[in-house]
C-alpha positions as CSV (number, residue, x, y, z in Angstrom):
1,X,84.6,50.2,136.4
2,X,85.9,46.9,138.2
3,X,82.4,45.3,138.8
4,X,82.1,41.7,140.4
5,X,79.3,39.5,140.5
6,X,79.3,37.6,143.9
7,X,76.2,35.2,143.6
8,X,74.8,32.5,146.1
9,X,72.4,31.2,148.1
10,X,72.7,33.3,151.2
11,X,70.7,31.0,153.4
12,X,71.6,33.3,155.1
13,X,74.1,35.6,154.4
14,X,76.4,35.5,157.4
15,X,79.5,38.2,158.2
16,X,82.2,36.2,156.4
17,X,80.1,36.5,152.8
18,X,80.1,40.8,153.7
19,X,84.0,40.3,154.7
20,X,84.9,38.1,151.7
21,X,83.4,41.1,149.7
22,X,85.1,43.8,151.7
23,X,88.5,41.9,151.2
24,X,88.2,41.5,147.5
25,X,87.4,44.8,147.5
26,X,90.7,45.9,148.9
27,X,92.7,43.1,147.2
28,X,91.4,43.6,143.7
29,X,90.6,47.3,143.5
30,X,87.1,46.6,142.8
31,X,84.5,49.4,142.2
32,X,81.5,47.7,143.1
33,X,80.5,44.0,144.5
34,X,76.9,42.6,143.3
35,X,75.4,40.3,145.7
36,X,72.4,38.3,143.8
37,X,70.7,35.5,146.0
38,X,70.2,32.5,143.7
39,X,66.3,31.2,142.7
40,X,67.0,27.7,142.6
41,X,70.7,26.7,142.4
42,X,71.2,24.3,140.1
43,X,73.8,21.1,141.1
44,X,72.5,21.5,144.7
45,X,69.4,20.1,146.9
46,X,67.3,23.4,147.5
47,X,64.7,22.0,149.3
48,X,66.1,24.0,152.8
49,X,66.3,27.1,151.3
50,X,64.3,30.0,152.1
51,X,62.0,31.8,149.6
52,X,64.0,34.1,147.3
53,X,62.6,37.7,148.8
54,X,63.6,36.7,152.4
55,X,67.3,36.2,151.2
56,X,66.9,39.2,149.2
57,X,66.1,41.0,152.2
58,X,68.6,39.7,154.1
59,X,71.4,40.5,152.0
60,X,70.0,44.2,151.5
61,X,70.1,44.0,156.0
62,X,73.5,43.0,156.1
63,X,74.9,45.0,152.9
64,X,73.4,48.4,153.9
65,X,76.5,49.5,155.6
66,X,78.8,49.3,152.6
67,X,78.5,51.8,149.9
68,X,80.2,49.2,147.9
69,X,78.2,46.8,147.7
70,X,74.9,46.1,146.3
71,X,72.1,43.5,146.1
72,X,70.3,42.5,143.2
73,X,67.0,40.3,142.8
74,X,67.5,39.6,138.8
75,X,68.1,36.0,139.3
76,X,64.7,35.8,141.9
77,X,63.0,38.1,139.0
78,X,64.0,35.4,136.1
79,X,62.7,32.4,138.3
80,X,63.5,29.0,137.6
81,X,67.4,27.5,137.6
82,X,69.9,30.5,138.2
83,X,72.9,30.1,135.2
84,X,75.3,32.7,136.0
85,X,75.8,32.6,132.5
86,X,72.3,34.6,131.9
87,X,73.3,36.8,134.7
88,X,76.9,37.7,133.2
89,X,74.9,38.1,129.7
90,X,72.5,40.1,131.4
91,X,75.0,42.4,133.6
92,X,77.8,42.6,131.2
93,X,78.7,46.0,129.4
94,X,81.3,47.7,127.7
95,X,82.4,49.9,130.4
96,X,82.8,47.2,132.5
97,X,85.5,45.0,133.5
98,X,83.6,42.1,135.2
99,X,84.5,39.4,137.4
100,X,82.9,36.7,139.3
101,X,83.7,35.7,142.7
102,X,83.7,31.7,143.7
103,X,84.6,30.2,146.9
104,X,87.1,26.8,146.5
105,X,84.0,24.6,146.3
106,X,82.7,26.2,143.7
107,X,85.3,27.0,141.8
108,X,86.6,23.2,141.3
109,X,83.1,22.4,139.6
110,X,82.9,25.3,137.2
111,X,83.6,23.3,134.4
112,X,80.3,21.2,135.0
113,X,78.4,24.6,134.9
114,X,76.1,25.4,132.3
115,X,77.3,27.2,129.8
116,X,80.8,27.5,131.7
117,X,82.8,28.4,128.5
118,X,80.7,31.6,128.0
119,X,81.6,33.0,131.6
120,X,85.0,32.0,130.8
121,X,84.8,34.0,128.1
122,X,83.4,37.0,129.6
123,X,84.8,37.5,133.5
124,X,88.1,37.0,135.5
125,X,87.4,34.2,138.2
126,X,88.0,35.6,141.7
127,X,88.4,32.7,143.7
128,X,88.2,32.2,147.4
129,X,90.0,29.5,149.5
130,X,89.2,28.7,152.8
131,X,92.3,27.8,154.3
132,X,95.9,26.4,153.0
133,X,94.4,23.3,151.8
134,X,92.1,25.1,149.5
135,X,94.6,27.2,147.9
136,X,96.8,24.1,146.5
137,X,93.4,22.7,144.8
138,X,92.7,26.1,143.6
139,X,96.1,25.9,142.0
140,X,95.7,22.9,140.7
141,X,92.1,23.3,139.0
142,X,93.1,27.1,138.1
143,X,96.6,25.2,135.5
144,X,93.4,22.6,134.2
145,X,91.2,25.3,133.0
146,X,93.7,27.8,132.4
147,X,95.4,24.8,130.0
148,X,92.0,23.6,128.3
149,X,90.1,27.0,128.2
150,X,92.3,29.9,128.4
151,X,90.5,30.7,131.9
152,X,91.4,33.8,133.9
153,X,91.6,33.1,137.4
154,X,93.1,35.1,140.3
155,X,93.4,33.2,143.4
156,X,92.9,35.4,147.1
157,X,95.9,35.2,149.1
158,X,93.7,35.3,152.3
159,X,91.1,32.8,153.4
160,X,87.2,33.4,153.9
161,X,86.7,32.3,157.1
162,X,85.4,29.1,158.7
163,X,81.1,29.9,158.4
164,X,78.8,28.2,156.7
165,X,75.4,29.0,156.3
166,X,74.5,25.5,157.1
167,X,76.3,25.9,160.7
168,X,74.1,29.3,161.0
169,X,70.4,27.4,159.9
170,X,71.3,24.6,162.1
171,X,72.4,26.7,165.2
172,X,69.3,28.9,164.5
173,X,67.0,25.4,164.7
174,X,69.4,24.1,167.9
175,X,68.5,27.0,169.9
176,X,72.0,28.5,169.2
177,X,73.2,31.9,169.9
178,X,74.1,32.7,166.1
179,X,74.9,36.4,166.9
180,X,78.5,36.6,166.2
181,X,77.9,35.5,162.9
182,X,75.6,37.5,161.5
183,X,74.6,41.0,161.2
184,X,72.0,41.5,164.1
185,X,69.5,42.8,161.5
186,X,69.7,39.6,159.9
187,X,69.2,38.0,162.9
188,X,66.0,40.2,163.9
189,X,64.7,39.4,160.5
190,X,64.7,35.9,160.6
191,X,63.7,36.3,164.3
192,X,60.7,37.8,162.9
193,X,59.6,35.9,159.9
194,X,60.2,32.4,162.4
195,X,63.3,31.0,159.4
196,X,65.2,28.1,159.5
197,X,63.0,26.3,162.2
């Protein structure tokens, strides 16, 4: 099975994180796409993000529609910093060809990741540029670590889209009609449970 790990924050997930799935889907001939919402990202100020089972929830809202993909709390469960080198040495089998799927921003930092060499190691890097500009530091960063660490990357040939999850939080605390870019049972959810205010 072609199995990819697609990890994040998802404060909120918004409909370019469910169409970046979708597309790699497609593009890569994957089986199945795991969505797992981050406990505390390390690398990154967390103080804005939600609590772990409302972003949970939220990405089990917005994924429902998909056979394809599924949401997993193990990275919530284990508390504390989220390595995604736990979660590949927790997820990995032999059945499975695994990969994990980075935007550009990502991507160009792995190497400062903990434990970086083990996922390396054991997945394909899917990465995800946001526009053309993107795509040529992809390249570059992909000839580094393919050079120092025998990396295996694959590079999308389409863009994610122009969201962010920031714009979304911030229009959500402006007021903002949000609805176009998010799955309206995302939107009642944090409607409901008064997010991002």
């Amino acid at each position: 099975m072609r199995h990819a790990i697609y990890g994040g924050s998802f404060n909120p997930i918004h409909n370019d994180h469910i169409r970046l799935a979708l597309t790699f889907i497609e593009q890569f001939e994957l089986d199945r796409v795991t969505l797992i919402p981050t406990n505390i990202t390390p690398l990154k100020d967390n103080s804005h993000i939600a609590d772990g089972i409302h972003r949970y929830n939220m990405c089990v809202l917005a994924a429902q529609d998909y056979p394809q993909i599924e949401v997993s709390d193990i990275e919530i469960r284990r508390k504390g910093e989220s390595y995604t080198s736990d979660t590949i040495a927790e997820l990995k089998n032999d059945e499975d060809t695994l990969f994990l799927i980075v935007g550009a921003d990502m991507y160009v930092t792995l190497d400062k990741w903990h434990d970086f060499r083990y996922i390396f190691d054991n997945a394909t890097i899917l990465a995800a540029p946001r526009d053309e500009l993107d795509y040529i530091s992809l390249e570059e960063k992909y000839r580094e670590y393919k050079e120092k660490y025998a990396c295996r990357t694959i590079i999308a040939s389409r863009g994610i889209g122009e969201l962010s999850s920031t714009m979304i939080r911030e229009g959500i605390a402006a007021g903002a009609d949000v609805s176009r870019m998010i799955d309206s049972r995302v939107l009642d959810y944090i409607q409901k449970h008064d997010l991002y205010r």
